[in-house]
MARVEXDO-450347 format. One line per field, with one value per residue (C-alpha): x, z negated, y. Coordinates in steps of 0.05 Angstrom, whole numbers, always signed. Layout:
c1 <- X_...;
c3 <- Z_...;
c2 <- Y_...;
! end
This chain:
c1 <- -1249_-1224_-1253_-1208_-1155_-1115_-1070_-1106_-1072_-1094_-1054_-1067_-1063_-995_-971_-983_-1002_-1066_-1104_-1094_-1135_-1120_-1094_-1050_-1031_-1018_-974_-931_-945_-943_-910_-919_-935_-884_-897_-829_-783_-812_-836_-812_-733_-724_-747_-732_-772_-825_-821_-833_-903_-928_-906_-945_-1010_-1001_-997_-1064_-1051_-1051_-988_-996_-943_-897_-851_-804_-832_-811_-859_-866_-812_-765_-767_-766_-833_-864_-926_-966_-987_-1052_-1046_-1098_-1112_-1180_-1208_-1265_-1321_-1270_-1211_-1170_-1129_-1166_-1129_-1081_-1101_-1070_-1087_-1030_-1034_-979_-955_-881_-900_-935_-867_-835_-869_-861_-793_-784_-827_-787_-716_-747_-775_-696_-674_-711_-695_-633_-626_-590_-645_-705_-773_-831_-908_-977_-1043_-1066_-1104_-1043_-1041_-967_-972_-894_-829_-759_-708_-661_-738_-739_-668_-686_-754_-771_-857_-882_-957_-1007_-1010_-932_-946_-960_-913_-840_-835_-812_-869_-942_-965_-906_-922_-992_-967_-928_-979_-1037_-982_-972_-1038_-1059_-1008_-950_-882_-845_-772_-734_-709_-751_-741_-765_-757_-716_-732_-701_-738_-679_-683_-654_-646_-676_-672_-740_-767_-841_-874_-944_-950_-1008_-1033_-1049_-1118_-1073_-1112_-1067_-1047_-995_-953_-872_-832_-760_-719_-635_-607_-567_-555_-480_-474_-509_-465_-409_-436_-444_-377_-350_-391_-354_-291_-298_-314_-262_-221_-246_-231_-161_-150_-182_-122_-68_-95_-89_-20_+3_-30_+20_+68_+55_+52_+129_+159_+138_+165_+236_+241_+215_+266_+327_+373_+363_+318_+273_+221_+172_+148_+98_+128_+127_+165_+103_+73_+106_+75_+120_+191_+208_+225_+297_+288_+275_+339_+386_+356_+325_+265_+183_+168_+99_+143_+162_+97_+74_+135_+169_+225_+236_+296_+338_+333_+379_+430_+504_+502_+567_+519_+447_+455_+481_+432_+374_+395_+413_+337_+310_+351_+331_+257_+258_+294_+262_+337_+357_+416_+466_+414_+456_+487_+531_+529_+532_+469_+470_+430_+380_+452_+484_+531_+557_+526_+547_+486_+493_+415_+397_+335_+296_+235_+172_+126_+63_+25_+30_+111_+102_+139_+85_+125_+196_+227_+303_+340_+380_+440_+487_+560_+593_+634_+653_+677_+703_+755_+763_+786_+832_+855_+871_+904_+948_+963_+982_+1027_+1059_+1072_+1105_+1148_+1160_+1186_+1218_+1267_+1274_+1295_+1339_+1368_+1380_+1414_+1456_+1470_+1497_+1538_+1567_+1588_+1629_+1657_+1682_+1699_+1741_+1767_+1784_+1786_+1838_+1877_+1878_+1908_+1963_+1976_+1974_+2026_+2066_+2071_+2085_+2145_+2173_+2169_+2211_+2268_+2282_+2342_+2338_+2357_+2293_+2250_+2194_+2179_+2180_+2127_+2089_+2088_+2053_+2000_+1986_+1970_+1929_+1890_+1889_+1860_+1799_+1780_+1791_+1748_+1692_+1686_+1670_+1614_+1590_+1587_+1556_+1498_+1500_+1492_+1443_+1503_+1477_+1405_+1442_+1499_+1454_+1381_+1324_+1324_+1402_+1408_+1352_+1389_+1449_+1418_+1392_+1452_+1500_+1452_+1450_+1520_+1550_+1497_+1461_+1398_+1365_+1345_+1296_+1293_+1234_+1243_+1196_+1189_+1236_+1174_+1163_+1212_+1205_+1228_+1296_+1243_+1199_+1265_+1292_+1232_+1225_+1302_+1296_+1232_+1268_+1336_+1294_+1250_+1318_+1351_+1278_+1298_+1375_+1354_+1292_+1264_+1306_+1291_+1324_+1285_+1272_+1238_+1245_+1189_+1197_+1140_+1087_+1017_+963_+1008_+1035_+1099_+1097_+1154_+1139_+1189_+1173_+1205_+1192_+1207_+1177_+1127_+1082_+1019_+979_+1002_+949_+997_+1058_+1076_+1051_+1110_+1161_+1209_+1225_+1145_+1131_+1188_+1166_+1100_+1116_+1163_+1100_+1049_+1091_+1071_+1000_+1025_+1002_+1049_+1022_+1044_+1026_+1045_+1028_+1074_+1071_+1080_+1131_+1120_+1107_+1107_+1083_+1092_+1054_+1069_+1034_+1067_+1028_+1034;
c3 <- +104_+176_+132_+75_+63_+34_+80_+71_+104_+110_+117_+123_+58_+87_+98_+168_+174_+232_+219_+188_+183_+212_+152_+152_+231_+208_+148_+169_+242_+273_+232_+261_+228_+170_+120_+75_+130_+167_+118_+47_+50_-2_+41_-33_-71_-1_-23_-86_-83_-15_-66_-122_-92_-44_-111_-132_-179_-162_-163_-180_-177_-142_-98_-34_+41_+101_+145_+217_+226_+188_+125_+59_+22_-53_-40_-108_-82_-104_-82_-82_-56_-41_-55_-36_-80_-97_-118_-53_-30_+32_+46_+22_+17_+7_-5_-6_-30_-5_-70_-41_-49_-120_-144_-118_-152_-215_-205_-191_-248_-285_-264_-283_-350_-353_-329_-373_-440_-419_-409_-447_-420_-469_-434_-444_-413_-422_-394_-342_-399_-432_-489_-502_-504_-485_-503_-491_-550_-531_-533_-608_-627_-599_-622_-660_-671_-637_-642_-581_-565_-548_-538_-612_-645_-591_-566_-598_-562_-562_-505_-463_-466_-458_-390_-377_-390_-349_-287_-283_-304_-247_-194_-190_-217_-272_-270_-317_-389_-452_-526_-571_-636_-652_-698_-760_-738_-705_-637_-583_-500_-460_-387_-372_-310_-315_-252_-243_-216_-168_-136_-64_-61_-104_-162_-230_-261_-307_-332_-334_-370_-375_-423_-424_-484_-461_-527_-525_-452_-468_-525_-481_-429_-479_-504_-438_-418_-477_-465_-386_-414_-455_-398_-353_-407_-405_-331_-340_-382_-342_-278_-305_-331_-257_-230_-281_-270_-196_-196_-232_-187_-141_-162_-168_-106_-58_-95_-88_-14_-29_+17_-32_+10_-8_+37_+35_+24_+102_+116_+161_+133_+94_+28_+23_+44_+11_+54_+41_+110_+148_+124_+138_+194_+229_+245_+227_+159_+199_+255_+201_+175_+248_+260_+202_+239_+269_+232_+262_+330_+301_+273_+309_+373_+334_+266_+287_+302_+236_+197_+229_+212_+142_+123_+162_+118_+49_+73_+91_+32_-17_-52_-77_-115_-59_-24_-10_+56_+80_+162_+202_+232_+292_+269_+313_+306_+342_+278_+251_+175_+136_+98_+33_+31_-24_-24_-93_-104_-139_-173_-187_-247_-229_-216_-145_-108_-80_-51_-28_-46_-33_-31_+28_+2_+57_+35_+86_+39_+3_+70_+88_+22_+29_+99_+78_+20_+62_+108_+58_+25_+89_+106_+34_+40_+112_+73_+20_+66_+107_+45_+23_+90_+80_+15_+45_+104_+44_+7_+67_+95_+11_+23_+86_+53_-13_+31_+88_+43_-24_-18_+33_-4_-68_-20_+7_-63_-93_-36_-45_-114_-103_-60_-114_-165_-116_-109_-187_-215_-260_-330_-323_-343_-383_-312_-277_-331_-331_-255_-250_-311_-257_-202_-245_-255_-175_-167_-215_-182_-115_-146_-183_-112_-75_-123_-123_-44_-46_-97_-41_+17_-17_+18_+7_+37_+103_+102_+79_+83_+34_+2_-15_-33_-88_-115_-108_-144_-206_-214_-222_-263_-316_-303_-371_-408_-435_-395_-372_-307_-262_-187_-143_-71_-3_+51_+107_+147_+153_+179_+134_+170_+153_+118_+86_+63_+29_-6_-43_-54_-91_-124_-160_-170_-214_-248_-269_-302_-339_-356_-384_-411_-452_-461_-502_-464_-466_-401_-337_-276_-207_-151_-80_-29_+25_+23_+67_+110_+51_+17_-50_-110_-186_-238_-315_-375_-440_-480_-516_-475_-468_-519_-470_-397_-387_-430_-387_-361_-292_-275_-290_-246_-241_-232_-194_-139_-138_-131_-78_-36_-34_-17_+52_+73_+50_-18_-90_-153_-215_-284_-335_-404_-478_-542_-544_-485_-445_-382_-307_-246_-174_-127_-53_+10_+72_+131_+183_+197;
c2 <- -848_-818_-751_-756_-702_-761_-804_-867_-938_-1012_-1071_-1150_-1185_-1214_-1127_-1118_-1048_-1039_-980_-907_-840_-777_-758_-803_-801_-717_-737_-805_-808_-880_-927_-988_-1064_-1060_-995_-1010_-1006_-951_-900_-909_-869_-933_-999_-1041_-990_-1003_-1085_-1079_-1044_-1082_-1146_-1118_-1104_-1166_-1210_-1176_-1122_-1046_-992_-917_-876_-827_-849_-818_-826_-797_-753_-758_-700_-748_-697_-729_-723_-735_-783_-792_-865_-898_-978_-1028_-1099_-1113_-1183_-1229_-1263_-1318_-1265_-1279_-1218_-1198_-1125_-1075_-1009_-944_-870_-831_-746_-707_-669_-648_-563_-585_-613_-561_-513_-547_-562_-475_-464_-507_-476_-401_-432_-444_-379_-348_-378_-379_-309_-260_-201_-205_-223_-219_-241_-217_-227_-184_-153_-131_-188_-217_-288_-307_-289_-312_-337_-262_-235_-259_-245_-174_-149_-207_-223_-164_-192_-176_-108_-85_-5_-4_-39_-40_+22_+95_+126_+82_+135_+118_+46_+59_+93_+44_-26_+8_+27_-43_-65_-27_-65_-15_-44_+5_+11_+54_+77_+77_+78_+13_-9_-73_-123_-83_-16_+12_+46_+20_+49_-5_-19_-42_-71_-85_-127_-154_-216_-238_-293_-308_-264_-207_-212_-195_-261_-227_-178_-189_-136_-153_-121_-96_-72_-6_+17_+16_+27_+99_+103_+99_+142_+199_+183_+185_+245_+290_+257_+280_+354_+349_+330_+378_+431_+395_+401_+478_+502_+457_+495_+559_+545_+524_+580_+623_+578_+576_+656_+660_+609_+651_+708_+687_+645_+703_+745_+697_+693_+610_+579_+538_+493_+441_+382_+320_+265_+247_+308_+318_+375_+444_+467_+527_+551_+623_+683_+662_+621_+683_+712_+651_+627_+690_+662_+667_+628_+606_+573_+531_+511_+500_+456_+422_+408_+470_+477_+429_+470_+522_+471_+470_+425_+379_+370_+357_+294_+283_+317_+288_+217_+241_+267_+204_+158_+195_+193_+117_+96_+151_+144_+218_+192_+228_+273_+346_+353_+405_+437_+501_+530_+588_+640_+690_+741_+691_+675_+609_+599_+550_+516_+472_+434_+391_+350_+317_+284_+304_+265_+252_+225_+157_+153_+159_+210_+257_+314_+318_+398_+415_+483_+511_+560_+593_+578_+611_+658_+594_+562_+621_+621_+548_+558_+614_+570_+505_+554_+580_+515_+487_+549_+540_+464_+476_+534_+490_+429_+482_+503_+422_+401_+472_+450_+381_+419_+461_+405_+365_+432_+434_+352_+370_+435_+405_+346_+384_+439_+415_+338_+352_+410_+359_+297_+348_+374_+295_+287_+340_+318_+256_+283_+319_+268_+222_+282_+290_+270_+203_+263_+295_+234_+284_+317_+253_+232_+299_+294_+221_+245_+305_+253_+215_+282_+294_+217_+230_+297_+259_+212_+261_+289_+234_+222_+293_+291_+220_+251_+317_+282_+224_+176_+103_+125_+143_+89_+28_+45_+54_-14_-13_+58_+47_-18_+18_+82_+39_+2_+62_+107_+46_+14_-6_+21_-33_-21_-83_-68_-101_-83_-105_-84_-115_-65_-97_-123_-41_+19_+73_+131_+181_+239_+194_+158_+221_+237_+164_+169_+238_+217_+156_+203_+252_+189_+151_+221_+232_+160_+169_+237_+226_+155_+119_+52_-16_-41_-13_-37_+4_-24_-15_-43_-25_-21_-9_+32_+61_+66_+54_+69_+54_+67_+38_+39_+16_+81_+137_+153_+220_+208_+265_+261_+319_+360_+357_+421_+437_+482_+430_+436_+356_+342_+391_+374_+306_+323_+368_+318_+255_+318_+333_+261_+251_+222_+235_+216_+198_+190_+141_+140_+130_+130_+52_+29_+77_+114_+93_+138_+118_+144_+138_+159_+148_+114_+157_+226;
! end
C-alpha cells in the first residue's frame, strides 16, 4: 500500500481520516480528520460519498479535489467500506488516481477534434506509413473519398506527392504549393502544410497535411499581375508624355521675361523657378533653390512685411480663391520693379494639393502709365474745378453786371417815365395809356432780371442754405404745373460746406430741367440726407424713362457736368432708369476732403 502510485486513504467507519500513503501525502498533503471539508472543492459532493460508503455500499467516480498547492484536480475515486464477518462497516477506504493531465488531454483532443471539423481548411491524417485513415467534412466537400494512398489519386503530379509523403515520412515538415485534383477531377492550387507528428521518444505517430484552396487567390494574383503590367505600360506612356510635356514647358517658360516657379506645398523646398528670376530680380536661380525665401530679401523695406504675411496666410489656409498680390522689389541695378505674383495650387491624384506654382510678371511699365494716368486725371479734374469755380466766379461777376448796369438804367428809365407820364396834359390820354403799357414792360424786365441773376448767382443756396434753396428750387421749377411734388430733406444734424453746397445745388438744377424737358412725369420726389459722412441727393420721377442707361451718351453735356461736379469731392452719380418705371439719379458726395 505505502508502494502504490495511487493516493490511497483510510478513515474510521464513523469518517475520521488517520492514515494515508505517500502517494497520497505527494498528491493531497495533510488533510486532517474530516476528508469532505478539507479536500473535496465541493464539501456536499465530499458528504455524499463518505455517506455512501459509510452506509456500506461503494462509489466510483470522478469527482473535483484540491491538491496540496490548493490547485483544483480531477481524482477518478475508487471508494470502499470494509466490513467484518458480521457485515459491520469496520473502515473506509480510498484509492484515489490523479487523472487531471489525462482529462486534459482529452479535453485538447477534444477541442482540435472541433477545430478541425470545424474548419474551413481541408485535413487530412495518415499513418506514419502513409495510409489516410481521417478526413475533415471541408476535406470531403474538397477532394471527396480519396481512398488510402493520396499521391495517386489527389495530386496533379503522383511523383510530387511521392516527394512530398516520404519528406514527411521521414520527419521533415513540407510547406508550400502543389497541384491536386478535386473531387470533380479539376485542378486546384493548394496551400499545403504537411507535419509529422511524434510522440515523446520522437517516433512518427502520424502524418497531418492540411490543405488551402488558393485557386482563386492565384486567379487573382495573375489577374492582378497583368493588370500591374498593364499599368506599368500605363504609367510608361504617361511618363514619357510628361517628359514631352515636361520638355515644352520648358521651352516656353525659359523663353518668356515671367518668372514662373514651382514649390512644395510647404513652400519649403523649390522644384523650379525659370531664368525669368535672374532677369527681374538679378540674382543666381540656385540662391533660390538654396533659400526659398530668398526672394523676400530683395522686396521694398514698406512691402515685405506685407508680402510675407500674405504667402503665410495662403499656405496656412491652402485658399487660392484671392491669391495674386501686387509690390515693388529693389533689384541688383538698384531700380524699383514693380512685381504682379500670383500663386495656384496643384494637385495630385487624390485631390490633395501637392505643389503650390505661381508666376511673377514685372508691371512696372503698367505702373508707370497708371501713375502717368492718375497724374493726368488729377491735373484735369483740378483744371476742370479750376474753370467751374471760374464760371461760378463769371456767373456771379454777370449777376452784379446786369444787376449794377442795366437793372439800374431800367429803374432810372421806369422813373423817368413815370415823370413824363405825370407832365402830360389830360388831351393826350393815348400817350398817357401808351406810357403806363411801357412801364408795365420795364416792371417784367425788372422782374425777368432778378430771376436771371437769382439762377446766375444760385441766390437761395447763398441767402438760405442748402436745404431751403432745394425746396425752393423744386417748388419754382414745378410751380403751377401740375407736378406733384414730394420733397424729402434731413441733413441739419450736418454742415455741408459752401463748394460741396454748389455742386448738389447744380446737380439737382440740371436733374429737374432733364425733368420739365423730357419725362413727361406727373410725380416727382427730390431727396436730400447724409450718410456715412456722405451727402446724398436723389431725384425720381415717374416718367419715360431710358430702356438702356448704358446707351446714354457719354459726352452729354448735362451728364457729364454732373458727373464732373460729385467727382471733385470723392462722389459718383448714378442713373437709374427703365421705360416703366421712370428715372432716378443719385447723387453722392463725400463729406471729407
Amino acid at each position: 500500500m505505502d508502494a502504490s502510485t495511487d493516493a490511497i486513504g483510510i478513515s474510521s467507519a464513523k469518517g475520521k481520516h488517520f492514515y494515508q500513503n505517500a502517494s497520497f501525502d505527494d498528491l493531497l498533503g495533510d488533510i486532517g480528520s474530516d476528508p469532505p471539508s478539507t479536500i473535496y472543492t465541493n464539501e456536499k459532493v465530499g458528504r455524499e460519498i463518505f455517506s455512501t460508503i459509510m452506509n456500506g455500499a461503494p462509489w466510483v467516480g470522478e469527482v473535483e479535489m484540491n491538491g496540496k498547492d490548493g490547485n483544483p484536480l480531477i481524482i477518478f475515486l475508487r471508494a470502499y467500506p470494509v466490513k467484518d464477518s458480521d457485515g459491520n462497516v469496520r473502515r473506509l477506504v480510498g484509492v484515489h488516481t490523479n487523472i487531471t493531465k489525462q482529462k486534459r488531454t482529452e479535453e485538447e483532443l477534444t477541442n482540435f477534434k472541433q477545430a478541425v471539423d470545424a474548419s474551413t481548411d481541408a485535413i487530412g491524417m495518415s499513418t506514419a506509413h502513409g495510409d489516410h485513415y481521417y478526413q475533415n467534412a471541408a476535406f470531403d466537400d474538397l477532394f471527396g473519398n480519396i481512398g488510402n494512398d493520396p499521391p495517386s489519386t489527389i495530386y496533379a503530379d503522383e511523383k510530387i506527392g511521392r516527394e512530398v509523403f516520404e519528406a514527411i515520412m521521414g520527419g521533415i515538415p513540407w510547406i508550400g504549393e502543389v497541384n491536386m485534383y478535386d473531387k470533380n477531377g479539376k485542378i486546384l492550387n493548394i496551400f499545403l502544410r504537411a507535419y509529422p507528428i511524434k510522440d515523446d521518444d520522437g517516433n512518427i505517430r502520424r502524418l497531418v497535411g492540411v490543405h488551402t484552396n488558393i485557386t482563386k487567390q492565384k486567379q487573382t494574383e495573375e489577374e492582378l499581375r497583368k493588370h500591374r503590367e498593364h499599368l506599368q505600360e500605363l504609367v510608361t506612356e504617361r511618363t514619357r508624355e510628361l517628359q514631352e510635356s515636361e520638355a515644352r514647358f520648358r521651352q516656353i517658360s525659359d523663353n518668356i521675361n515671367d518668372v514662373f516657379y514651382l514649390y512644395s506645398n510647404d513652400y519649403k523646398t523649390v522644384y523650379y523657378v525659370s531664368p525669368g528670376f535672374e532677369k527681374i530680380w538679378g540674382k543666381n536661380i540656385q540662391d533660390l533653390y538654396d533659400n526659398p525665401w530668398i526672394f523676400t530679401e530683395s522686396i521694398y523695406e514698406d512691402d515685405r512685411q506685407r508680402v510675407e504675411a500674405f504667402k503665410k496666410r495662403i499656405l496656412a489656409s491652402l485658399n487660392f480663391n484671392d491669391a495674386a498680390i501686387e509690390y515693388r522689389i529693389l533689384n541688383a541695378d538698384g531700380n524699383i520693379r514693380w512685381i504682379q505674383d500670383e500663386m495656384f495650387p496643384v494637385y495630385d491624384l487624390t485631390g490633395k494639393i501637392s505643389r503650390i506654382a505661381g508666376s511673377a510678371r514685372d508691371i512696372t511699365r503698367r505702373k508707370n502709365i497708371e501713375s502717368a494716368l492718375r497724374s493726368s486725371r488729377e491735373k484735369s479734374r483740378d483744371l476742370s474745378r479750376y474753370l467751374q469755380r471760374a464760371v461760378e466766379d463769371e456767373r456771379i461777376r454777370i449777376a452784379r453786371e446786369i444787376h449794377d448796369d442795366l437793372g439800374q438804367t431800367l429803374i432810372a428809365m421806369k422813373m423817368n417815365l413815370v415823370s413824363c407820364r405825370n407832365k402830360l396834359p389830360d388831351h393826350l390820354d393815348p400817350l398817357f395809356e401808351t406810357a403806363l403799357n411801357m412801364e408795365l414792360t420795364i416792371d417784367q424786365m425788372i422782374q425777368s432780371i432778378k430771376i436771371m441773376i437769382s439762377d446766375l448767382r444760385a441766390g437761395p443756396l447763398s441767402d438760405l442754405g442748402l436745404e431751403a434753396a432745394i425746396e425752393w428750387l423744386a417748388n419754382n421749377f414745378f410751380k403751377d404745373s401740375g407736378y406733384d411734388t414730394r420733397i424729402e430733406l434731413n441733413t441739419k444734424s450736418v454742415e455741408i460746406d459752401p463748394n460741396r453746397g454748389m455742386a448738389l445745388f447744380r446737380v439737382a438744377q440740371e436733374s429737374l430741367t432733364n425733368i420739365v424737358r423730357h419725362s413727361n412725369a406727373t410725380v416727382v420726389t427730390v431727396s436730400l440726407f447724409t450718410k456715412n459722412k456722405q451727402a446724398i441727393l436723389r431725384i425720381s420721377d415717374n416718367g419715360s424713362g431710358i430702356a438702356d442707361t448704358s446707351a446714354l451718351p457719354n459726352d452729354s453735356y448735362g451728364i457729364m457736368g454732373m458727373k464732373e461736379r460729385v467727382g471733385f469731392f470723392k462722389g459718383n452719380l448714378t442713373i437709374e432708369s427703365n421705360e416703366k418705371s421712370g428715372t432716378t439719379i443719385t447723387a453722392t458726395i463725400s463729406m471729407n476732403d
